[in-house]
C-alpha positions in Angstrom: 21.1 125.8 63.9 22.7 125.6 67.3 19.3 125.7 69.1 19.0 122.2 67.3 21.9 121.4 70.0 21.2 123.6 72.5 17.6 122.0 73.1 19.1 118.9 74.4 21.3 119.8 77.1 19.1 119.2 80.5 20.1 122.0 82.3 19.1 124.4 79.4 15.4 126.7 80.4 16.3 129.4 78.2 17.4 130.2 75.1 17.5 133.8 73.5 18.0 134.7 70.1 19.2 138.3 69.4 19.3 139.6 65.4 21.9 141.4 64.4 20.0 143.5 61.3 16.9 144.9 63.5 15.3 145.2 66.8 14.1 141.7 67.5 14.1 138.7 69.6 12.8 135.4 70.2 13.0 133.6 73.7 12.5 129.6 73.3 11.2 128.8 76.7 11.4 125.0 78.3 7.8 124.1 79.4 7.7 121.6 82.6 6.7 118.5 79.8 9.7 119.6 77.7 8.5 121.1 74.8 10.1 124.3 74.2 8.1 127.2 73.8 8.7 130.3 71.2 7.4 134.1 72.2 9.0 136.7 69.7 9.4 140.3 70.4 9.3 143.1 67.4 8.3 146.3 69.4 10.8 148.4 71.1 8.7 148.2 74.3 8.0 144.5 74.2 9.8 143.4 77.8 11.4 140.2 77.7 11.0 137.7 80.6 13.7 135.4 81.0 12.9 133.6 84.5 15.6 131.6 84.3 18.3 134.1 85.7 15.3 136.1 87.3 15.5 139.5 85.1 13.3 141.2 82.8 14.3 143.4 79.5 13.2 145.7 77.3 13.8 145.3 73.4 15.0 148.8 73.7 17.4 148.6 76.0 19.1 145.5 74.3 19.8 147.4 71.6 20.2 150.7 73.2 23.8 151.4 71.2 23.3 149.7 68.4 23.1 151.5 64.7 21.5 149.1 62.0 22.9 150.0 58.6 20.8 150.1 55.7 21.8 147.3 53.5 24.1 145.8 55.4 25.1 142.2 54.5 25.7 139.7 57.4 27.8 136.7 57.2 26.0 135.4 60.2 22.1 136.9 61.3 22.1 135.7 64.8 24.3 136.5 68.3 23.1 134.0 70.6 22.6 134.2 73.9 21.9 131.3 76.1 20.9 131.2 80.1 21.5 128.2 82.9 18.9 128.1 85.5 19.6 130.1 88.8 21.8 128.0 91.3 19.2 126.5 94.0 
């Protein structure tokens, strides 16, 4: 898994994970002692915080134009996302 990577590069506060066969996401979250912290969001109006580039999202509108097939097969499940913090 490229979070497996991902976790080790410094800069890195955020992480967001989008699927690509329903409405869902999960937001890995870099706590100040380093451990990285998972929230997960199923509901269309769960909002998702990412403080790192200083915006807030609903579930809903990241997957405002999307149509989710029944049965569709996916060569790959995830499209990943990933913020840098804000510039200082």
């Amino acid at each position: 898994m490229k979070f497996e990577q991902y976790r080790h590069v410094g800069s890195l506060r955020e992480y967001l994970l989008l699927t690509s066969d329903r409405a869902h996401a999960d937001v890995y979250s870099r706590q100040a002692d380093g451990r990285w912290l998972l929230t997960s969001h199923d509901k269309p109006e769960d909002i998702l915080v990412l403080e790192s580039v200083g915006t807030q999202i609903a579930v809903a509108d990241l997957y405002e134009k999307v149509d989710f097939p029944a049965g569709l097969a996916m060569a790959w499940r995830f499209r990943t996302l990933f913020f840098e913090p804000k510039s200082a």
